[in-house]
C-alpha positions in Angstrom: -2.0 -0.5 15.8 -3.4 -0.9 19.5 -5.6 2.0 19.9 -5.8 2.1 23.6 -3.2 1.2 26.3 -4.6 -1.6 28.4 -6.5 -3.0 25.6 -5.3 -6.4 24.3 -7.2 -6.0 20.9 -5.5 -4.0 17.8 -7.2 -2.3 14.9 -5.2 -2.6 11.3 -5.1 0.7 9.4 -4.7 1.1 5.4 -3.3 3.7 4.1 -1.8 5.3 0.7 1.0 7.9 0.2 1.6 9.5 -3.1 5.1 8.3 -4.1 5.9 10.8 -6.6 6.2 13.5 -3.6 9.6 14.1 -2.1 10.6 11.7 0.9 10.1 14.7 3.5 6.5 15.6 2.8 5.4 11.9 1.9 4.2 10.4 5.2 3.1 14.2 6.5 -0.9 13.3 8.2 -1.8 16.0 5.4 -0.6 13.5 3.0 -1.6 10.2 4.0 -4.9 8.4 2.8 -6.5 6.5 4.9 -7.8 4.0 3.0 -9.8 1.6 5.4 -9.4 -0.1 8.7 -9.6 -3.5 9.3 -11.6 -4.6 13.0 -9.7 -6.5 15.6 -9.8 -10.0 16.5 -13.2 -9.7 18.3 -15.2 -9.4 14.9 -14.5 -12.2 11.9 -11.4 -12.7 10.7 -11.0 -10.1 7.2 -7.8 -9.7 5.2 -6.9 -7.0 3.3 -7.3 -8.1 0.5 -11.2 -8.3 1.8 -11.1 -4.2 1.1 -8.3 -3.9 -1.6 -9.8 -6.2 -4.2 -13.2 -4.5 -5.2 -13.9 -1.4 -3.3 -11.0 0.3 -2.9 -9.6 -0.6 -6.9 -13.5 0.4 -7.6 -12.8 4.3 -6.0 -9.1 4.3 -7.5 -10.3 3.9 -10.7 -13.4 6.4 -10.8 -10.6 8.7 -9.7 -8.5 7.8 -12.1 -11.6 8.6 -15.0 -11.7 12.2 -13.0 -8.5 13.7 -13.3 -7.6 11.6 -17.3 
């Protein structure tokens, strides 16, 4: 994603859909999660895995103990 038009940096975006809803209304902006988003090439280098490993599984899961 480049965020603005004469800027040669780009910003990375994360985001979750719920898969279970019909093709149509899955990637609707009411139903997509932003998740996290991961700084340009200005700022050190981060993978995704940087955000998915602990604190994103970390908020999935105290989710998960919510709603089971």
């Amino acid at each position: 994603m480049q965020p603005f038009k004469y800027n040669p940096g780009s910003t990375g975006v994360l985001y979750m859909v719920v898969l279970s809803l019909p093709r149509e209304e899955r990637y609707k902006e009411e139903n997509v999660i932003i998740s996290g988003i991961l700084p340009g090439p200005a700022v050190p280098k981060l993978t995704a895995n940087t955000y998915l490993n602990h604190p994103l599984v970390v908020e999935l899961q105290k989710c998960g103990k919510l709603f089971s």
